[in-house]
C-alpha positions in Angstrom: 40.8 4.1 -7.2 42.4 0.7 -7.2 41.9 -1.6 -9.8 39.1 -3.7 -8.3 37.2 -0.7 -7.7 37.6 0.4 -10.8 36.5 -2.7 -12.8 33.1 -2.7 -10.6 33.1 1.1 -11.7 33.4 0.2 -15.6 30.5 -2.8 -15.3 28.1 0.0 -13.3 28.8 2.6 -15.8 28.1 0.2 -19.1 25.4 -1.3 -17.3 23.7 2.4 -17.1 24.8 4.2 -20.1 25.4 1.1 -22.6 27.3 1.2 -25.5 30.9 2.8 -24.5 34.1 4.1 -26.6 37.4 3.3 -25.1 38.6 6.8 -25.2 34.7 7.6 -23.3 35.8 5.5 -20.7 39.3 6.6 -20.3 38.1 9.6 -19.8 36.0 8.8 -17.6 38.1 6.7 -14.9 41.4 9.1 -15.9 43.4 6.5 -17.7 44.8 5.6 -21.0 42.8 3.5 -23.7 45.4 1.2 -23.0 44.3 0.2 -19.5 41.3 0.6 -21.0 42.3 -2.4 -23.5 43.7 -4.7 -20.3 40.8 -4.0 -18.2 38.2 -5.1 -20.7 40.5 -8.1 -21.1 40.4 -9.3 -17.5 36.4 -8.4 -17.3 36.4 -11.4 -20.2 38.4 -13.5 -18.5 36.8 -13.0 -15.0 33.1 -14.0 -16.8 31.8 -10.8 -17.7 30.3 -11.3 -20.7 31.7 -7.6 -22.5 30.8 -7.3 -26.2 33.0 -5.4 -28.4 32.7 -3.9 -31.6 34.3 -1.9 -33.8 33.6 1.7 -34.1 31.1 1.5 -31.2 32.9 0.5 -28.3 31.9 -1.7 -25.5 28.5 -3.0 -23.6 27.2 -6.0 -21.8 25.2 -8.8 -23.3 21.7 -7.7 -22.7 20.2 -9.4 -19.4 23.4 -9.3 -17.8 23.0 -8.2 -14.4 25.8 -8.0 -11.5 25.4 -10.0 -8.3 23.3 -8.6 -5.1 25.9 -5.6 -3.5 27.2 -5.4 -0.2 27.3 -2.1 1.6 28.9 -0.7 4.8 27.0 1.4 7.2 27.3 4.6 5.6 27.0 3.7 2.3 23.2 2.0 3.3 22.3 4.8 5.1 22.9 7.6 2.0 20.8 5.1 0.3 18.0 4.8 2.8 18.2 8.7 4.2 17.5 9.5 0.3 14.7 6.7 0.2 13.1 8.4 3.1 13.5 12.2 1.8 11.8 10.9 -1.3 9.2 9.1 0.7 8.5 12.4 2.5 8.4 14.7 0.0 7.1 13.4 -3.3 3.8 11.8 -4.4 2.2 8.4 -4.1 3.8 6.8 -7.0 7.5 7.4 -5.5 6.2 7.2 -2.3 5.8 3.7 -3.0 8.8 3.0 -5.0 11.5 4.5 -2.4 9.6 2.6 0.1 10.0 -0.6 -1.8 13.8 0.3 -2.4 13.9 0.8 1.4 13.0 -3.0 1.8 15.0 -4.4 -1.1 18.4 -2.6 0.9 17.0 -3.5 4.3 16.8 -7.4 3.1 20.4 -7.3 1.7 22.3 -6.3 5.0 23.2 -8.6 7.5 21.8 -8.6 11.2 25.4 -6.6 12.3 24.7 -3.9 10.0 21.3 -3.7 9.7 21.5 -2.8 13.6 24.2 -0.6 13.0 22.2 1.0 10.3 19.0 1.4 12.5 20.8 3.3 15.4 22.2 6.0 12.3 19.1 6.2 11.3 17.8 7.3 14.7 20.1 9.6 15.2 20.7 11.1 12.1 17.7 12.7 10.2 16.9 14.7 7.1 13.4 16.9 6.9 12.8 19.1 4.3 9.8 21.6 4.6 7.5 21.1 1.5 4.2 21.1 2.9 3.4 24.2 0.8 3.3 22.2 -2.5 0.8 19.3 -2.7 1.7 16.1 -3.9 -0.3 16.0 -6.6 0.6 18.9 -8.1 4.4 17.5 -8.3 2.9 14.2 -9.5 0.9 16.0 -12.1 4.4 18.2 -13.4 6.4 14.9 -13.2 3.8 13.3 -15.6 3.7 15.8 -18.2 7.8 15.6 -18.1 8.1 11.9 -18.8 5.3 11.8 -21.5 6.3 15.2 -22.9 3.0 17.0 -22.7 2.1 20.8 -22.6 0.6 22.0 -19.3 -2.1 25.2 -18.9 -1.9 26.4 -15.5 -2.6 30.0 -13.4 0.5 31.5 -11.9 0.8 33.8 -9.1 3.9 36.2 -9.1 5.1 38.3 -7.2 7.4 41.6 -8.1 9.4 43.5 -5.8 7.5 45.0 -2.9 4.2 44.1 -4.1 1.9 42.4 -2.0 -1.1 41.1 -4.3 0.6 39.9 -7.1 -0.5 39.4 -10.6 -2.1 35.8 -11.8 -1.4 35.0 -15.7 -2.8 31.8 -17.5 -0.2 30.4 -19.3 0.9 27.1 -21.2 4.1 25.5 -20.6 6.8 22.7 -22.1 7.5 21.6 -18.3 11.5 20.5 -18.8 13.0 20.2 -15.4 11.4 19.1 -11.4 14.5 21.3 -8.9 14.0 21.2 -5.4 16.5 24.2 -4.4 16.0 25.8 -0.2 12.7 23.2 0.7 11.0 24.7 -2.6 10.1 22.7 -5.5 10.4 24.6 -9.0 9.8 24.2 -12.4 11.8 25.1 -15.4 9.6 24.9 -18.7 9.2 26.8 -21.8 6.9 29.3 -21.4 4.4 29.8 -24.7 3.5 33.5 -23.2 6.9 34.8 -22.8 8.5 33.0 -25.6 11.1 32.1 -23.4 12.5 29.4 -20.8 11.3 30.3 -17.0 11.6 29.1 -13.6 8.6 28.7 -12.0 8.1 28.4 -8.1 5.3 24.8 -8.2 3.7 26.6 -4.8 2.7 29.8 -7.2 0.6 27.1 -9.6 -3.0 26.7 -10.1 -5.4 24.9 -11.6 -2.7 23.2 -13.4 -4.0 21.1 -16.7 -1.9 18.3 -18.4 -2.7 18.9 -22.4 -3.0 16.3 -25.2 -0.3 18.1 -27.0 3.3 17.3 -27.1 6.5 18.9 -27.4 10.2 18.4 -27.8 12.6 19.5 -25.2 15.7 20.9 -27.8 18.7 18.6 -26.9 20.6 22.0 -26.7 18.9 22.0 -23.5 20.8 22.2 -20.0 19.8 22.1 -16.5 23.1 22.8 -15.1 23.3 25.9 -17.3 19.7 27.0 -16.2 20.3 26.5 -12.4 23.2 28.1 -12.4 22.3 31.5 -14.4 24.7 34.0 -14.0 24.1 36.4 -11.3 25.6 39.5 -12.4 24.0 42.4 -10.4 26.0 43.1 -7.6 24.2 44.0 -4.0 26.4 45.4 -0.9 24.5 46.2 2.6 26.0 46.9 5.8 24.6 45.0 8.8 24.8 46.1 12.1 27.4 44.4 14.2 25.6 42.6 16.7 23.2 40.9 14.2 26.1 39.4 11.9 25.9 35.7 13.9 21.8 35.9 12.7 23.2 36.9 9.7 24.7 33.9 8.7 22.6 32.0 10.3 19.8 32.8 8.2 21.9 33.8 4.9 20.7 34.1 1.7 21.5 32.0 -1.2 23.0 34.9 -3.0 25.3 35.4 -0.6 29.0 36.1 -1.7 31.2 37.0 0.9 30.6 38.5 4.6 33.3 40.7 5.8 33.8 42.1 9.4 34.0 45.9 9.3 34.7 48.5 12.2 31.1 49.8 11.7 29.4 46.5 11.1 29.4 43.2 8.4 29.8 44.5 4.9 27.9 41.9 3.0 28.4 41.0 -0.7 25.5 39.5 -2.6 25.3 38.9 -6.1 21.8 38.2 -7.9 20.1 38.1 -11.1 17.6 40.9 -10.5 16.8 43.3 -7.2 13.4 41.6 -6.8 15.9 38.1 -5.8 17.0 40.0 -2.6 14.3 42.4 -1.7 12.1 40.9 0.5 15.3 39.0 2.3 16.7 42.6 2.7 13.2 44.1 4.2 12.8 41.7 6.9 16.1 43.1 8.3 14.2 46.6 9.4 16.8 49.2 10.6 19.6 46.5 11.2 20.9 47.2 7.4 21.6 50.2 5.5 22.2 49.4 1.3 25.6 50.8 0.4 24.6 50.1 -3.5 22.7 49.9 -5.9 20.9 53.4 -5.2 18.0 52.1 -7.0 17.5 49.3 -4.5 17.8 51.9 -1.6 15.3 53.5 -2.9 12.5 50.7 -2.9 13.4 49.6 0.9 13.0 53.1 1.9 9.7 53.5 0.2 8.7 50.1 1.2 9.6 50.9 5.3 7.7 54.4 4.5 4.3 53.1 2.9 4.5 50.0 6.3 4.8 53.2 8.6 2.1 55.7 7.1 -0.4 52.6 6.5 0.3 52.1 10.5 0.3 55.9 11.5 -3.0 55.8 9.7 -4.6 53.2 11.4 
């Protein structure tokens, strides 16, 4: 990063986070407080107005905004193929707002761009699949996250090779809004489990947004939670001439995919069976389970109770 680019940078990143140490900042951009020192210096002298003080660090006088920002083609069209996924996918309220941010991007580029923009546009897309999880419902979840209020809801969930399911009532401390494989979830603090749970929003209903409140523990994070270890190892053999489908369709547990002389030994690593199962089932005869034995098992008596339900018909 030059240092033009990185002065911008430093305005952007007090103008979103505020107060700012030195060392925060040199961090930050990988450079010594002392360029930290010089650049502040020449934001000051350029008309920045930077307030300093000691102990607290850096930020701009409030009010302070930076002039209207150019963007080349590629830049506009992250911003506007992000607008649109939004605009898509979400409810009314952000519906409106990315379509609002659409214009306000739209009015900044000049005729060159815009058209060059416009052609991207048309030939690049993004659709995501979400139609199994109303608007509402996500508007509803996102509510009770901003004003930090309990929701009661049904959920529907679904264990291993069982078809019906089980509904529970339960009331949550909704924390987090992840859209993971065109499938919104929620993370939240489950009061019947005692324990923080994922929770797929198309399972949900008859959700409820309660007049009580609750604290999301600043201990709490959603990187930490998305990523939860996956220690339960899975390998399953595929047959040879179904490996390209294979990766074409992989799962998200997927680790590594090796070519063997009897077929693709694939390497999956998950948090429980029940992550895999289903995925594993809808490959019929084209995959044999090398190990766990225990997840062997439930294919072969979930392929037997499909053929004597069948033979009995």
């Amino acid at each position: 990063m030059n240092r033009t680019d990185r002065l911008l940078a430093i305005v952007l990143e007090l103008q979103a986070k505020g107060w700012q140490r030195a060392e925060d900042l040199a961090e930050r951009f990988e450079i010594s407080k002392r360029t930290v020192y010089r650049d502040m210096q020449a934001l000051s002298e350029s008309g920045v107005p930077v307030v300093s003080v000691p102990g607290q660090g850096y930020s701009l006088v409030e009010g302070y905004f930076l002039p209207p920002l150019s963007f080349s083609a590629d830049e506009a069209l992250m911003l506007l193929l992000g607008s649109d996924f939004m605009a898509q996918n979400f409810d009314a309220e952000y519906r409106a707002a990315a379509n609002n941010a659409v214009s306000k991007i739209e009015a900044v580029l000049d005729p060159q761009l815009r058209e060059d923009v416009d052609y991207l546009q048309r030939s690049l897309r993004f659709v995501a699949n979400t139609a199994s999880t109303t608007p509402d419902m996500l508007h509803r979840i996102r509510r009770a996250i901003i004003q930090r209020r309990v929701i009661h809801f049904d959920y529907h969930a679904r264990m291993g090779n069982e078809v019906s399911g089980t509904k529970t009532s339960r009331d949550a401390d909704p924390y987090v809004l992840i859209h993971v494989n065109n499938t919104w979830y929620m993370i939240a603090y489950c009061h019947l489990r005692q324990d923080v749970r994922n929770f797929r929003v198309d399972r949900i209903d008859q959700l409820e947004v309660l007049r009580q409140s609750f604290q999301r523990p600043a201990s709490f994070n959603v990187n930490e939670r998305v990523l939860t270890p996956r220690d339960v190892p899975i390998r399953v053999l595929f047959d040879r001439d179904v490996g390209r489908w294979v990766r074409e369709e992989q799962s998200f547990y997927l680790v590594s995919m090796v070519e063997q002389p009897d077929g693709w030994l694939v390497t999956l690593s998950v948090r429980r069976e029940e992550d895999i199962f289903r995925w594993l089932l809808g490959w019929g005869a084209h995959v044999r389970v090398l190990s766990p034995e225990s997840l062997r098992e439930r294919l072969v008596a979930a392929a037997q109770a499909a053929v004597n339900k069948n033979l009995s018909g």
